[in-house]
Backbone of each chain as ProteinMPNN parsed JSONL, in Angstrom:
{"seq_chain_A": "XXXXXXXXXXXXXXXXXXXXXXXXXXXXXXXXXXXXXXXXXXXXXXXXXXXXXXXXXXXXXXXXXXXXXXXXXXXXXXXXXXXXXXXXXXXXXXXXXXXXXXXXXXX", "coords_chain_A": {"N_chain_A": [[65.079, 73.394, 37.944], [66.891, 71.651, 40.539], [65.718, 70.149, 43.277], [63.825, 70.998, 45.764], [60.461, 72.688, 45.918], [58.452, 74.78, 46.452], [55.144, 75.636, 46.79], [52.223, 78.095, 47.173], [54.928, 81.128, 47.998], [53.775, 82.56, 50.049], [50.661, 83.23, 52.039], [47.625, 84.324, 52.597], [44.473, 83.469, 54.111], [41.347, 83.05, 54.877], [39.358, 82.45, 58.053], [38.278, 78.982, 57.745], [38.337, 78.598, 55.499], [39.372, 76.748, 52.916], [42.858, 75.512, 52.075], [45.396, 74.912, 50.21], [48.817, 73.489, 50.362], [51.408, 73.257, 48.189], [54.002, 70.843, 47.573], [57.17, 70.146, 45.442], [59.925, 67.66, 44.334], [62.696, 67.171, 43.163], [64.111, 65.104, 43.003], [63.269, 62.74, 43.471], [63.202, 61.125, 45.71], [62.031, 58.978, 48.094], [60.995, 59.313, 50.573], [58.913, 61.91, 52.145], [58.514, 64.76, 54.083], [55.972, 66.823, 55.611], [56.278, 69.963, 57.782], [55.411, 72.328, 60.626], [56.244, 74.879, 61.547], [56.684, 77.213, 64.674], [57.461, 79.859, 66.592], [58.382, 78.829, 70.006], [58.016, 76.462, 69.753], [59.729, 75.097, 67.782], [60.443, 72.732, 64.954], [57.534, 70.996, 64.084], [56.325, 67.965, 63.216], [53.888, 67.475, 60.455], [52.687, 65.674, 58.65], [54.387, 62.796, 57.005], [55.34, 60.383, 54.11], [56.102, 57.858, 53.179], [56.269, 56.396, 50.505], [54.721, 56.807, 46.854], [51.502, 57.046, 47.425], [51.428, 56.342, 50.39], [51.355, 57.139, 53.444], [51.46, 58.88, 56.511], [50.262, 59.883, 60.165], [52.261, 62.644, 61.92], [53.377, 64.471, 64.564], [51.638, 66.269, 64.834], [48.868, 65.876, 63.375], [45.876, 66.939, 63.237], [43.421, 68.519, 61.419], [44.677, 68.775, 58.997], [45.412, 67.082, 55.55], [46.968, 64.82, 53.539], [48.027, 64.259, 50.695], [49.343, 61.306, 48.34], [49.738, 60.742, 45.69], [51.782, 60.974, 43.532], [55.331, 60.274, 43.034], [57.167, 62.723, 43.547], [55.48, 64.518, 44.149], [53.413, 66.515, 46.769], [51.273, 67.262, 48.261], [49.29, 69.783, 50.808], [47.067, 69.84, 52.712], [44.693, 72.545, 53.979], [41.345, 71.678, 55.715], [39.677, 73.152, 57.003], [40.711, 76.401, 57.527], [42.306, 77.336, 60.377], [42.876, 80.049, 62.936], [44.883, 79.119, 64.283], [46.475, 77.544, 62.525], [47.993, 79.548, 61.768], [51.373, 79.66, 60.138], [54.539, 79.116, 59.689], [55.366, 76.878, 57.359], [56.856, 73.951, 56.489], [58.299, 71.492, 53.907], [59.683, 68.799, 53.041], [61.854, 66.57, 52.292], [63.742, 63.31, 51.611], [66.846, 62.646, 53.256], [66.64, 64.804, 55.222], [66.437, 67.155, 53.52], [65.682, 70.614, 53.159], [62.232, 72.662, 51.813], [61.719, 75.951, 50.86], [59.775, 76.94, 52.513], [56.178, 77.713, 53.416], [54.801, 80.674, 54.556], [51.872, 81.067, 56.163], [49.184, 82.69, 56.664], [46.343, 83.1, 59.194], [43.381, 84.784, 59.195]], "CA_chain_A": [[66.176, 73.288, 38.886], [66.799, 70.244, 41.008], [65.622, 70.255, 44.806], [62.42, 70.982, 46.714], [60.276, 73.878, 45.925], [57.318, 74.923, 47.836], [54.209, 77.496, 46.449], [53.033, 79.684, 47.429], [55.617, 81.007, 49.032], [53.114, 83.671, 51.465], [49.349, 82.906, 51.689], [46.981, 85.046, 53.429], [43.923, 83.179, 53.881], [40.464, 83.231, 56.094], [38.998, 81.29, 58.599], [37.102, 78.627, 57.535], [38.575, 78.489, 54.153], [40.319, 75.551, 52.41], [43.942, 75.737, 51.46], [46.394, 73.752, 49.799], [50.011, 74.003, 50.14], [52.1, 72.492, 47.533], [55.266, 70.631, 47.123], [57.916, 69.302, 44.43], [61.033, 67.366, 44.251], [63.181, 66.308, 41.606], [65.014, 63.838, 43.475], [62.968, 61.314, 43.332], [63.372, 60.369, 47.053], [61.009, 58.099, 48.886], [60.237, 60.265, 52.05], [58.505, 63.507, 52.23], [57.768, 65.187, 54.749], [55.369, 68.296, 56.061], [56.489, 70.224, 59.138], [54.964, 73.38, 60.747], [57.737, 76.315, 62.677], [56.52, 78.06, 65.147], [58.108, 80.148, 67.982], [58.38, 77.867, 71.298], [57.882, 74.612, 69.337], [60.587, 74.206, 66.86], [59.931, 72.134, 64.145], [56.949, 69.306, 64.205], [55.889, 66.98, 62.152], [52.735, 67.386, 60.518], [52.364, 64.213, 58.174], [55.093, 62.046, 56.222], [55.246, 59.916, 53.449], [57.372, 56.656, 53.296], [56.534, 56.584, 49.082], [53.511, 57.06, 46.911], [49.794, 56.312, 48.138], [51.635, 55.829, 51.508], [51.313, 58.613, 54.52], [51.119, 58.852, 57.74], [50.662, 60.804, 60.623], [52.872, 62.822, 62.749], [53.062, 64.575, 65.844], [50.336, 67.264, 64.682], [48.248, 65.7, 62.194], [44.555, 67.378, 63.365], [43.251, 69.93, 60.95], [45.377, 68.727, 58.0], [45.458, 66.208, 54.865], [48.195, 64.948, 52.567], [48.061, 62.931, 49.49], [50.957, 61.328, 47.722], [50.03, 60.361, 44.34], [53.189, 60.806, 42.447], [56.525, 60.384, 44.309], [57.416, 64.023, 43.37], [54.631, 65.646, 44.597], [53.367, 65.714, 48.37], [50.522, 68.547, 48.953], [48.949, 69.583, 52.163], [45.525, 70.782, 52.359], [43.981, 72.262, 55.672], [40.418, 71.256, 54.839], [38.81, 74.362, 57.37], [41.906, 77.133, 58.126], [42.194, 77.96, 61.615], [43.787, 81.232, 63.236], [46.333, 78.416, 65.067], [47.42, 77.352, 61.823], [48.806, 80.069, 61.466], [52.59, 79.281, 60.865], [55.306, 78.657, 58.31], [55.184, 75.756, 57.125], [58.444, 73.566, 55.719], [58.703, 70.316, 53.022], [61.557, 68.142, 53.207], [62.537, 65.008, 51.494], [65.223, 62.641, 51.91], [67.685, 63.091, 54.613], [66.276, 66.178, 55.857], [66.4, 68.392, 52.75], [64.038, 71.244, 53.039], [62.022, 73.106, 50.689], [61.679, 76.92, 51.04], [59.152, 77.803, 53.459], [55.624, 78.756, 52.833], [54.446, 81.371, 55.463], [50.409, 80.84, 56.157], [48.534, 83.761, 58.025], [44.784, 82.508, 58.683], [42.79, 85.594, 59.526]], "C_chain_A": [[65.929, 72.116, 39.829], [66.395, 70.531, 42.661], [64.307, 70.081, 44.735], [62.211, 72.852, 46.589], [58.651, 73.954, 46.76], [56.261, 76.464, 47.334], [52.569, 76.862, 46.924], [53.747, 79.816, 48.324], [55.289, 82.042, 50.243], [51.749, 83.337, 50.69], [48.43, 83.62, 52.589], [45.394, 84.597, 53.072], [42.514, 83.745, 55.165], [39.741, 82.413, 56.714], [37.942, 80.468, 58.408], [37.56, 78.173, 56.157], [39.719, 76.942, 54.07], [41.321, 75.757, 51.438], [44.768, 74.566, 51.483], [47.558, 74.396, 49.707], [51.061, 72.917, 49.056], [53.724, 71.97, 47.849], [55.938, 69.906, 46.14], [59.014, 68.866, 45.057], [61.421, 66.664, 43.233], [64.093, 65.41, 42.029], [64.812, 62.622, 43.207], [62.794, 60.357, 44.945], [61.734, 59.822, 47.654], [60.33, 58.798, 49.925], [60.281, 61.657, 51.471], [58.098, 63.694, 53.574], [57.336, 66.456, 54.751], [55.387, 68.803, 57.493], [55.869, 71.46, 59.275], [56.039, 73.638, 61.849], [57.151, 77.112, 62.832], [57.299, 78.6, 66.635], [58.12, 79.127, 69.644], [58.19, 76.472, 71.38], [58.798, 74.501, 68.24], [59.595, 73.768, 66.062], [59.078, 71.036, 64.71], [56.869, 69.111, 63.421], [54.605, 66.499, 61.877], [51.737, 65.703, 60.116], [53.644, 64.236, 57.356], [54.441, 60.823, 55.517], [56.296, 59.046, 53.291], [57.474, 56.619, 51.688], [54.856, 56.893, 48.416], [52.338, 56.196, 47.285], [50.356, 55.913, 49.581], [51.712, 57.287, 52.84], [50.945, 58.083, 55.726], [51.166, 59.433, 58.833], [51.927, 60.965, 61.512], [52.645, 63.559, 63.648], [51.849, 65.766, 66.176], [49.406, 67.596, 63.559], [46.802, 66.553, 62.055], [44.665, 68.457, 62.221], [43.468, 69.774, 59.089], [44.873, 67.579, 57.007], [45.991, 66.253, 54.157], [47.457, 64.179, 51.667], [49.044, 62.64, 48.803], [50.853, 60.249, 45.991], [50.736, 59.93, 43.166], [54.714, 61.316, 43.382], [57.096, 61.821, 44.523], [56.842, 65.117, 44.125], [53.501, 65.724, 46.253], [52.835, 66.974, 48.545], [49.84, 68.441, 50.284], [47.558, 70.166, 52.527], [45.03, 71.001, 53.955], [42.67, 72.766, 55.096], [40.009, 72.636, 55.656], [39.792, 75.31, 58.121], [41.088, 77.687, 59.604], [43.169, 78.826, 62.111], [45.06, 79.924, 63.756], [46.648, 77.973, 63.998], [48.047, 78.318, 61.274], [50.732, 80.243, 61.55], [53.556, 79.192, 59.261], [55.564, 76.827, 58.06], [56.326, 75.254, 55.672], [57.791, 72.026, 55.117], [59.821, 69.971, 52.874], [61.098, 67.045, 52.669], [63.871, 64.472, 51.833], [65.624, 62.339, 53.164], [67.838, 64.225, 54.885], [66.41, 67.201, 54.789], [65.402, 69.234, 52.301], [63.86, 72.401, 52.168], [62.377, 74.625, 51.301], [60.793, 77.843, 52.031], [57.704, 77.855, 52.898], [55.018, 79.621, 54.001], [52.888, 81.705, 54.978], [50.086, 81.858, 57.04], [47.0, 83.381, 57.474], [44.362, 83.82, 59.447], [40.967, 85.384, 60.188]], "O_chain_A": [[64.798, 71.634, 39.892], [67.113, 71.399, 43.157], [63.678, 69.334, 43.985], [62.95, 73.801, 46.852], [58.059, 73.152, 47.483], [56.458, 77.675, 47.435], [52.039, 75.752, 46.978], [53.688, 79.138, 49.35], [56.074, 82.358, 51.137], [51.553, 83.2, 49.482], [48.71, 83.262, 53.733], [44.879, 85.073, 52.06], [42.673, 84.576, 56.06], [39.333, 81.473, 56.032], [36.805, 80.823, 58.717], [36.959, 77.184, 55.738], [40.479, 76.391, 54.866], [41.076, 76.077, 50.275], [44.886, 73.636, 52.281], [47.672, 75.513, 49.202], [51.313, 71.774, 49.438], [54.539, 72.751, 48.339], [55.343, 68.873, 45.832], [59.328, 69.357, 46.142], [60.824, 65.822, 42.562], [64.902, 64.968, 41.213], [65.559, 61.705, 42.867], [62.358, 59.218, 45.117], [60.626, 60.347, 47.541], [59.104, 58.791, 50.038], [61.069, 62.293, 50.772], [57.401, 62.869, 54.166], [57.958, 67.31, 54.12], [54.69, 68.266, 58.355], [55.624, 71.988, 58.191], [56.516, 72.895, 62.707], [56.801, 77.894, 61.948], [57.626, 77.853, 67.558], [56.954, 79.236, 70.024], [58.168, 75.643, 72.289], [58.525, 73.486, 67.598], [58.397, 74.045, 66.12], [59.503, 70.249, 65.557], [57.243, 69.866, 62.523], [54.058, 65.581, 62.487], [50.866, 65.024, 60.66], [54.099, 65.314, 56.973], [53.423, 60.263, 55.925], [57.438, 59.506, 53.266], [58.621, 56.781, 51.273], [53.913, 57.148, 49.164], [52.276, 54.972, 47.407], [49.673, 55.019, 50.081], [52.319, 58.338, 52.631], [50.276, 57.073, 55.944], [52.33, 59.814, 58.96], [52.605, 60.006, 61.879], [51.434, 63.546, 63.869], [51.331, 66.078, 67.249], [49.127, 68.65, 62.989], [46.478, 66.884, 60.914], [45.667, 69.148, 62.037], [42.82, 70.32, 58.196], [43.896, 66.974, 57.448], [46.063, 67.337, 53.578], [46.418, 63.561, 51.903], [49.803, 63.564, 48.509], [51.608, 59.433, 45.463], [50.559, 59.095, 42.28], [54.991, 62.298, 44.07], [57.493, 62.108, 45.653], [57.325, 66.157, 44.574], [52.912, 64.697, 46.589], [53.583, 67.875, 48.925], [49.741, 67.37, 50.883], [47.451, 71.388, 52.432], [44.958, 70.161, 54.852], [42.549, 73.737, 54.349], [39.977, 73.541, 54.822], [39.821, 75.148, 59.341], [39.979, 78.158, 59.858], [44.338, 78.548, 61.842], [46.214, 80.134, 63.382], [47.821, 77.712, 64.268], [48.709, 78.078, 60.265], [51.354, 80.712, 62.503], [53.166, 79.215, 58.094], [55.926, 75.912, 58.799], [56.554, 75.74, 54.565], [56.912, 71.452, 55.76], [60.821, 70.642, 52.621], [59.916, 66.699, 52.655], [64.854, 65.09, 52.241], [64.91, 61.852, 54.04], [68.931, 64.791, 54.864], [66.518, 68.331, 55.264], [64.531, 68.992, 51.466], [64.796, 73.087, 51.757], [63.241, 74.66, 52.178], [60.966, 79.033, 52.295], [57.766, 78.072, 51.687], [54.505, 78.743, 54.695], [52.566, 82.302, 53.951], [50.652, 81.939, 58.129], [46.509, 83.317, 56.347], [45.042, 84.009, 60.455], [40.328, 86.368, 60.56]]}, "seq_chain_B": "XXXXXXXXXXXXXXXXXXXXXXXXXXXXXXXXXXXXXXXXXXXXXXXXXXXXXXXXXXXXXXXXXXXXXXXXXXXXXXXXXXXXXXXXXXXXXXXXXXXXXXXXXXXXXXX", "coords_chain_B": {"N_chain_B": [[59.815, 57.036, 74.343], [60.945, 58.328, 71.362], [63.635, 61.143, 71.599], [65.194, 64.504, 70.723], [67.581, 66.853, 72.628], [68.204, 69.724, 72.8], [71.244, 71.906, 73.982], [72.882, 75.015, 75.022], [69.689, 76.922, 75.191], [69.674, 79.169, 74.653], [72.091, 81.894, 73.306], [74.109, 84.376, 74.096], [76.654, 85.892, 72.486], [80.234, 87.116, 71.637], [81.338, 88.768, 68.566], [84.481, 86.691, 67.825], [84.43, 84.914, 70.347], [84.721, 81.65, 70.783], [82.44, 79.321, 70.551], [80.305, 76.534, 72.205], [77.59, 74.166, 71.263], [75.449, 71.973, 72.198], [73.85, 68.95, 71.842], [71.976, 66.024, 72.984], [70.053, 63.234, 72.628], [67.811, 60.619, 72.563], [66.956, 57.47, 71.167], [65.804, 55.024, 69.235], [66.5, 53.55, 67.462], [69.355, 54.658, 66.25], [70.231, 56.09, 63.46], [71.943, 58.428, 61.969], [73.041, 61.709, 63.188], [71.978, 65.206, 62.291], [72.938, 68.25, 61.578], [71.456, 71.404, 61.715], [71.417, 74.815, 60.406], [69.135, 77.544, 60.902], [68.979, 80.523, 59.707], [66.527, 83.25, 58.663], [64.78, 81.625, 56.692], [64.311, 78.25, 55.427], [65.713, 75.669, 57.18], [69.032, 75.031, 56.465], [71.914, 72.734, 55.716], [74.278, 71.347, 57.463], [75.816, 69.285, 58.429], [76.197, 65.741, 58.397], [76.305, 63.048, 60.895], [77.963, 59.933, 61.679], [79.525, 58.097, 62.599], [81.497, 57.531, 66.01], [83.368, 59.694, 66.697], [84.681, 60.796, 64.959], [85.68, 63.987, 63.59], [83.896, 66.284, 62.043], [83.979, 69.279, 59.756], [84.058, 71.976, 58.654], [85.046, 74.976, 57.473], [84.858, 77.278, 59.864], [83.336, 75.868, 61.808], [82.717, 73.054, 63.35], [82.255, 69.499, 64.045], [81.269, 66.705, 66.394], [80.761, 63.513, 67.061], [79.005, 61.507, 70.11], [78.477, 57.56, 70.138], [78.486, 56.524, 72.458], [77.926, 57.895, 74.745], [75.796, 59.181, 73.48], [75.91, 61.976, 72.179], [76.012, 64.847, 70.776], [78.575, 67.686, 69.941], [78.795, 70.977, 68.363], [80.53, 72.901, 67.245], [81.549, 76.057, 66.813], [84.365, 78.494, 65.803], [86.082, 81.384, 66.414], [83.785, 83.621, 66.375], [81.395, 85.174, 64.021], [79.256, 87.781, 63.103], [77.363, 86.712, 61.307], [76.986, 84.453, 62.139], [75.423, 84.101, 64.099], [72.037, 82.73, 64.382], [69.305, 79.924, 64.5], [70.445, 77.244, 65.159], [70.052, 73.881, 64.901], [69.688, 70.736, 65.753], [68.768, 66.791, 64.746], [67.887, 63.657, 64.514], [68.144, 60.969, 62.941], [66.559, 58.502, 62.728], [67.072, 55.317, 62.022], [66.165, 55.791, 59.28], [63.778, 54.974, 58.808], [61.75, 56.633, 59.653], [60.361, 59.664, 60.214], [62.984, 62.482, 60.499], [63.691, 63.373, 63.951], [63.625, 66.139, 65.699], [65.618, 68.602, 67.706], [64.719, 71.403, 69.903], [66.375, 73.483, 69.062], [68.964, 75.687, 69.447], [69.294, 78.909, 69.767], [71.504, 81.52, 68.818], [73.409, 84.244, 69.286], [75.365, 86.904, 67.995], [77.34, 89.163, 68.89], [78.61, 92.511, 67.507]], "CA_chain_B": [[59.702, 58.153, 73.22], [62.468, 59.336, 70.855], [63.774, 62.573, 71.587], [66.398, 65.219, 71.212], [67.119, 67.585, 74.023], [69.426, 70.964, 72.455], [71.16, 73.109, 74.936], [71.586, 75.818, 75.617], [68.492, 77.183, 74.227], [69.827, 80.461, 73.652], [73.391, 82.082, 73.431], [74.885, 85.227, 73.409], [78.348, 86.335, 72.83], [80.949, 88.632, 70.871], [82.405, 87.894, 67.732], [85.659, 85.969, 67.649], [84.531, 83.88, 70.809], [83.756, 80.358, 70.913], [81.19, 78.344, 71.348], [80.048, 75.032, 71.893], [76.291, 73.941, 71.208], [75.292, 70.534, 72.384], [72.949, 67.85, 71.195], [71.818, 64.574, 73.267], [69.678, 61.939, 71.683], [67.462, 58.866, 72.703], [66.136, 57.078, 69.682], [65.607, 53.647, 69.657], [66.739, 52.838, 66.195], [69.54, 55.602, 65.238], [71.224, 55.984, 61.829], [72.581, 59.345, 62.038], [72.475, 62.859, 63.434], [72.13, 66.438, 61.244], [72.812, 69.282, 62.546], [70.883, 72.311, 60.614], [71.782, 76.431, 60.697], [68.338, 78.142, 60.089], [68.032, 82.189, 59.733], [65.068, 83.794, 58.558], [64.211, 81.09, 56.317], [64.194, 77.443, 55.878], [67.14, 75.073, 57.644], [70.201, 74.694, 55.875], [71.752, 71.365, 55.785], [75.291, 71.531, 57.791], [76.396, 68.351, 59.272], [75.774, 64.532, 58.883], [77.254, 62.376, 61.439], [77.331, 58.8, 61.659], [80.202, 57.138, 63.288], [82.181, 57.97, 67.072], [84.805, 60.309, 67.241], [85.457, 61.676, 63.558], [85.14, 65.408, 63.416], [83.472, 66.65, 60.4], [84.616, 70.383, 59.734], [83.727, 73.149, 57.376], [85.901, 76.415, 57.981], [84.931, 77.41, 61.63], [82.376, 75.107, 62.469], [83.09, 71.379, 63.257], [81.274, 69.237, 64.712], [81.797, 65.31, 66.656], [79.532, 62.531, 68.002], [79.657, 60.37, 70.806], [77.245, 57.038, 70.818], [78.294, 55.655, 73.427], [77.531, 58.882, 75.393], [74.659, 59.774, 73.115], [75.346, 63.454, 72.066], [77.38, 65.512, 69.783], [78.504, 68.85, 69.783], [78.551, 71.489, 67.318], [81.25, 74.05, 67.789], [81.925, 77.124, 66.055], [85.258, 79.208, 66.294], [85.994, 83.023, 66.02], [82.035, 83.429, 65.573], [80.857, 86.438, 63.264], [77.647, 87.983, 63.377], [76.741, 86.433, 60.153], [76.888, 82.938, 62.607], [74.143, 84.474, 64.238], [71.015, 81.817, 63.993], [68.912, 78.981, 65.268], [71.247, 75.533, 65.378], [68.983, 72.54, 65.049], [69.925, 68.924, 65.665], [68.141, 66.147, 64.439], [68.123, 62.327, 64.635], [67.393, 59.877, 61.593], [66.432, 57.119, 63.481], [66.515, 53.937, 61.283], [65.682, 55.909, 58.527], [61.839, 54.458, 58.491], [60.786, 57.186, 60.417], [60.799, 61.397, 60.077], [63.677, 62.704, 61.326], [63.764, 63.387, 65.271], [64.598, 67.069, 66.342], [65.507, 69.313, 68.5], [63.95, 73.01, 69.548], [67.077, 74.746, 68.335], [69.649, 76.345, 70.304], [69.053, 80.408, 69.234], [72.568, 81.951, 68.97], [73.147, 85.721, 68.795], [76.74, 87.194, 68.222], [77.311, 90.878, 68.797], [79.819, 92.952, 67.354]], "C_chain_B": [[60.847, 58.237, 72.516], [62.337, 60.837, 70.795], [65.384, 62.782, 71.758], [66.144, 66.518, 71.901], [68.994, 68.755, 73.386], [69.708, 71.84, 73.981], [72.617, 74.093, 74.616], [70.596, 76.049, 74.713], [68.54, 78.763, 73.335], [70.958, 80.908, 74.087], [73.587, 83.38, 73.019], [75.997, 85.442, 73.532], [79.123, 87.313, 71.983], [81.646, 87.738, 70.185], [83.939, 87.807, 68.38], [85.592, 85.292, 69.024], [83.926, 83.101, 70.224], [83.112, 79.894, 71.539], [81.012, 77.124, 71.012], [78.33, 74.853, 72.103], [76.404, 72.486, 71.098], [73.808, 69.653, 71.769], [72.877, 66.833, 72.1], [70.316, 64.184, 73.144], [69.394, 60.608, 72.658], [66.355, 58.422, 71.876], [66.228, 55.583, 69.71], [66.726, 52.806, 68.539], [68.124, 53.574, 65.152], [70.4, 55.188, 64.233], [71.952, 57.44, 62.097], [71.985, 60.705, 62.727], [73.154, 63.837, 62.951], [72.343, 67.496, 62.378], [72.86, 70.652, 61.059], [71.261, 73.986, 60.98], [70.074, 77.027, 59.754], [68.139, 79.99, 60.66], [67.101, 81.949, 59.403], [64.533, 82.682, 57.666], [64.537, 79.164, 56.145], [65.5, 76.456, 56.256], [67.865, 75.04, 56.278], [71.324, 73.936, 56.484], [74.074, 71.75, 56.653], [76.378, 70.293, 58.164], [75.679, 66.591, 59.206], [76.895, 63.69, 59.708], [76.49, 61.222, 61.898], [78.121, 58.179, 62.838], [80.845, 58.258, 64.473], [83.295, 58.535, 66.691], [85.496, 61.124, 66.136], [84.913, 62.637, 63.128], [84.963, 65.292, 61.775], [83.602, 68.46, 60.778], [84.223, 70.852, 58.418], [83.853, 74.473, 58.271], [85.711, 76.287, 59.009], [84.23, 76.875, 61.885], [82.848, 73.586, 62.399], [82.09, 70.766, 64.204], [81.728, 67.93, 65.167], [80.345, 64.809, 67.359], [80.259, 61.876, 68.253], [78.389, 59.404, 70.995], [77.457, 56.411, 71.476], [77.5, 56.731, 74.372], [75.972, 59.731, 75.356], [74.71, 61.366, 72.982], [76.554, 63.532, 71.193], [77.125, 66.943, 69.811], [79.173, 69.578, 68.441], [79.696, 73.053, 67.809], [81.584, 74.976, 66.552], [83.031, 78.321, 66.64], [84.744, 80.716, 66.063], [85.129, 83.488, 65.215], [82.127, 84.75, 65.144], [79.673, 86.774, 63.5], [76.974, 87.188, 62.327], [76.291, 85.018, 61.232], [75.477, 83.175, 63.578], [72.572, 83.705, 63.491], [70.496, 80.934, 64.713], [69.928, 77.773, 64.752], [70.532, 74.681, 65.717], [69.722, 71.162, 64.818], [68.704, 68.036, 65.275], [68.807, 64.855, 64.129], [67.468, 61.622, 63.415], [67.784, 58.298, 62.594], [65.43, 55.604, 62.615], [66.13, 54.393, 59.383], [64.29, 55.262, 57.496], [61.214, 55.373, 58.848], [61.323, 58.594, 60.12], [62.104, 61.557, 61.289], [63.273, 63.46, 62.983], [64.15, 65.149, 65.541], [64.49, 67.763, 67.202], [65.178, 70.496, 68.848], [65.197, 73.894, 69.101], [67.924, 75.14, 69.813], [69.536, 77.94, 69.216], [70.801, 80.975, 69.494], [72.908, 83.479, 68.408], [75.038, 86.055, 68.89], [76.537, 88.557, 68.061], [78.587, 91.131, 68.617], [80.357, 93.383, 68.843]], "O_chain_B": [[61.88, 58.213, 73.186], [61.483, 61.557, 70.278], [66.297, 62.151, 72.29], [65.099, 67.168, 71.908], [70.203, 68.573, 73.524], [68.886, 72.265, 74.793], [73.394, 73.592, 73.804], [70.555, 75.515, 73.604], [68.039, 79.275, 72.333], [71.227, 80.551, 75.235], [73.354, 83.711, 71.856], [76.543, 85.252, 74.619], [78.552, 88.352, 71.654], [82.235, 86.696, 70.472], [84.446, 88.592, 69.181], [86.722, 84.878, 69.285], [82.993, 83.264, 69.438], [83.009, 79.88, 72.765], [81.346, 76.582, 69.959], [77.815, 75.397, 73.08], [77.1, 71.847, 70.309], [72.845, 70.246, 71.282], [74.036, 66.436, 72.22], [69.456, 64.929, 73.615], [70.181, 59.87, 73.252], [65.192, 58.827, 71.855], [67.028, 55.137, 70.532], [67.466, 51.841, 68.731], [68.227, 53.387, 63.94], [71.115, 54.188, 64.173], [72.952, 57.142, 62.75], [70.773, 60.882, 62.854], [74.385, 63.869, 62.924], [72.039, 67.545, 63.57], [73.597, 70.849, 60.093], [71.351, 74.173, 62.193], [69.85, 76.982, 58.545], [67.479, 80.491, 61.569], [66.544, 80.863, 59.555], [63.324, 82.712, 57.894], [65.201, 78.815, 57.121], [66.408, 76.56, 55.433], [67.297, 75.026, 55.186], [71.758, 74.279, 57.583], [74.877, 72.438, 56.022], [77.6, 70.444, 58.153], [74.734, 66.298, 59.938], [78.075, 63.615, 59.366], [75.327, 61.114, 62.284], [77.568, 57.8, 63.871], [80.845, 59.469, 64.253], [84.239, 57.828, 66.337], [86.479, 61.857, 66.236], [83.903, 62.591, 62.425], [85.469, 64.685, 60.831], [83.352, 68.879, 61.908], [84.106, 70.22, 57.368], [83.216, 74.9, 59.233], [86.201, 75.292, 59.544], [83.966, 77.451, 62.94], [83.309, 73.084, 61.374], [81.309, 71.359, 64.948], [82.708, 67.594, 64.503], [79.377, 65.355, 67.888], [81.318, 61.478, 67.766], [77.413, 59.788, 71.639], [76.765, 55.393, 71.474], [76.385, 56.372, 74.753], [75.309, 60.378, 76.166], [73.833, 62.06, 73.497], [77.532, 62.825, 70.948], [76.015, 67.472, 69.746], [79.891, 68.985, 67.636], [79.436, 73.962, 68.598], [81.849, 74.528, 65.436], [82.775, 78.983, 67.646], [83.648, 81.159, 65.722], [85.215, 83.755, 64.017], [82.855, 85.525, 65.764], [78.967, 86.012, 64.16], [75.785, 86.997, 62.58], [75.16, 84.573, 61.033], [74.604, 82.31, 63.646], [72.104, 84.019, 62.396], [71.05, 80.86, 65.81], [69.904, 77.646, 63.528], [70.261, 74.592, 66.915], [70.209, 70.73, 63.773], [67.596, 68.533, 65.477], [69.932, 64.769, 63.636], [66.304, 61.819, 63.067], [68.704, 57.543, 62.909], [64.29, 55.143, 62.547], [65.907, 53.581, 58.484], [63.983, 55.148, 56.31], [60.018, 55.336, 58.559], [62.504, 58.772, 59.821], [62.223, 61.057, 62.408], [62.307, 64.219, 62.905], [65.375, 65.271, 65.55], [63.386, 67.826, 67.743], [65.318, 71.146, 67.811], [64.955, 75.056, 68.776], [67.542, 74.911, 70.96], [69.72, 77.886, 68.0], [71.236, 80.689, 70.61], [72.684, 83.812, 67.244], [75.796, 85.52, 69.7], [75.742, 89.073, 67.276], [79.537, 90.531, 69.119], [81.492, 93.839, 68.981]]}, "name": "protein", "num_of_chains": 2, "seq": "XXXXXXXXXXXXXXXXXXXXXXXXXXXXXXXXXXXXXXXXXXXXXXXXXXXXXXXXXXXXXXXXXXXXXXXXXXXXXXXXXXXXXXXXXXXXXXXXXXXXXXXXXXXXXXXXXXXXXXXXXXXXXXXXXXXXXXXXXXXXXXXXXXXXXXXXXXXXXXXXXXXXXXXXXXXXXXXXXXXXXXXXXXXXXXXXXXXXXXXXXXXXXXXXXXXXXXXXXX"}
C-alpha cells in the first residue's frame, strides 16, 4: 500500500536498552522526518532528512540517531533508552504526511 | 526564531456551535501553512494554504490565510462531537526546512 508506515506500532522496552524504530515510504519523497508527541509539547522535531546519506538535527536530537541510506527508509535508533523517551513517536515525509504512530514506553 | 503561536489552547463548546481556531506565524522563508486534525492517533492532513484570501472548504470546516497579517484561521460550523480533537497548524517555511508547528489548539464538543 502506498504511504508511510511505521513498526512497531507499541514497544515496551528497558532502560538502558537499544531500540530502533522504523520507517517506510513509497513516495519516494526527499524529506523525512522523525518527531516525538508528548503532552505539553506538541509535536518536535527529533531529526530530518533533506534526501539519502543527508540528516540533520532538530529541536531534540540528544539521545537519538537516524540513518538514511535508501530514500524510502529513515530509522531511528535510541542508542541507550531513557524513561524520558518515553513518548509516541511520529514519521512524516513530504509536505507533512505522517506515518502511524509508534508508542515507546521505556521502563 | 521561526514560530507558530495556536490559540486558544483549549476549547469547549456544544454541538452545532461555532468556532473559530486561530494560527499566527513568523517564519522567515514561508511557502505554506497546514492545518492538521489529530485524535488518538497520528495527524490527519486537512488544509494547505498558500495564497491571501481564498477559503479552502471541506463540508463544515474552512479555513483562510492572511500574509500580510500573518495568520489564518480554521473555522468549523455546526461542530459534532466527532469534531472533537487537537487542531495543529504548521508552517513549511521554504520548504528546505521541517515543517514549523504549533502546540495544538485541544477542542472538546459536548452533546
Amino acid at each position: 500500500d502506498a504511504g508511510i508506515t511505521q513498526s512497531p506500532r507499541y514497544k515496551i522496552t528497558e532502560t538502558g536498552r537499544q531500540v530502533t524504530l522504523m520507517c517506510h515510504q513509497t513516495w519516494s519523497h526527499s524529506y523525512m522526518f522523525w518527531y516525538r508527541q508528548d503532552l505539553g509539547h506538541g509535536l518536535r522535531l527529533i531529526y530530518y532528512s533533506a534526501a539519502a546519506d543527508i540528516t540533520d538535527k532538530g529541536e531534540v536530537p540528544d539521545g537519538y540517531v537516524v540513518s538514511r541510506s535508501k530514500t524510502e527508509n529513515f530509522p531511528l535508533t535510541l542508542e541507550s533508552a531513557t524513561r524520558s523517551q518515553t513518548s509516541v513517536y511520529f514519521c512524516a515525509s513530504g509536505e507533512g504526511y505522517f506515518g502511524p504512530g509508534t508508542r515507546l514506553t521505556v521502563t | 526564531e521561526d514560530k507558530v503561536v495556536q490559540s486558544p489552547l483549549s476549547l469547549v463548546v456544544h454541538e452545532g456551535d461555532t468556532v473559530t481556531l486561530n494560527c499566527s506565524y513568523e517564519v522567515t522563508n514561508f511557502r505554506s501553512l497546514l492545518w492538521y486534525k489529530q485524535e488518538k492517533k497520528a495527524p490527519t492532513f486537512l488544509f494547505m494554504l498558500t495564497s491571501s484570501g481564498i477559503e479552502k472548504k471541506s463540508g463544515r470546516l474552512s479555513s483562510i490565510l492572511d500574509k500580510k497579517e500573518l495568520f489564518s484561521i480554521l473555522n468549523i460550523t455546526a461542530t459534532q462531537t466527532g469534531d472533537s480533537a487537537v487542531y495543529l497548524c504548521a508552517v513549511d517555511n521554504s520548504g528546505n526546512t521541517p515543517l514549523v508547528f504549533g502546540k495544538g489548539t485541544r477542542l472538546s464538543v459536548i452533546a
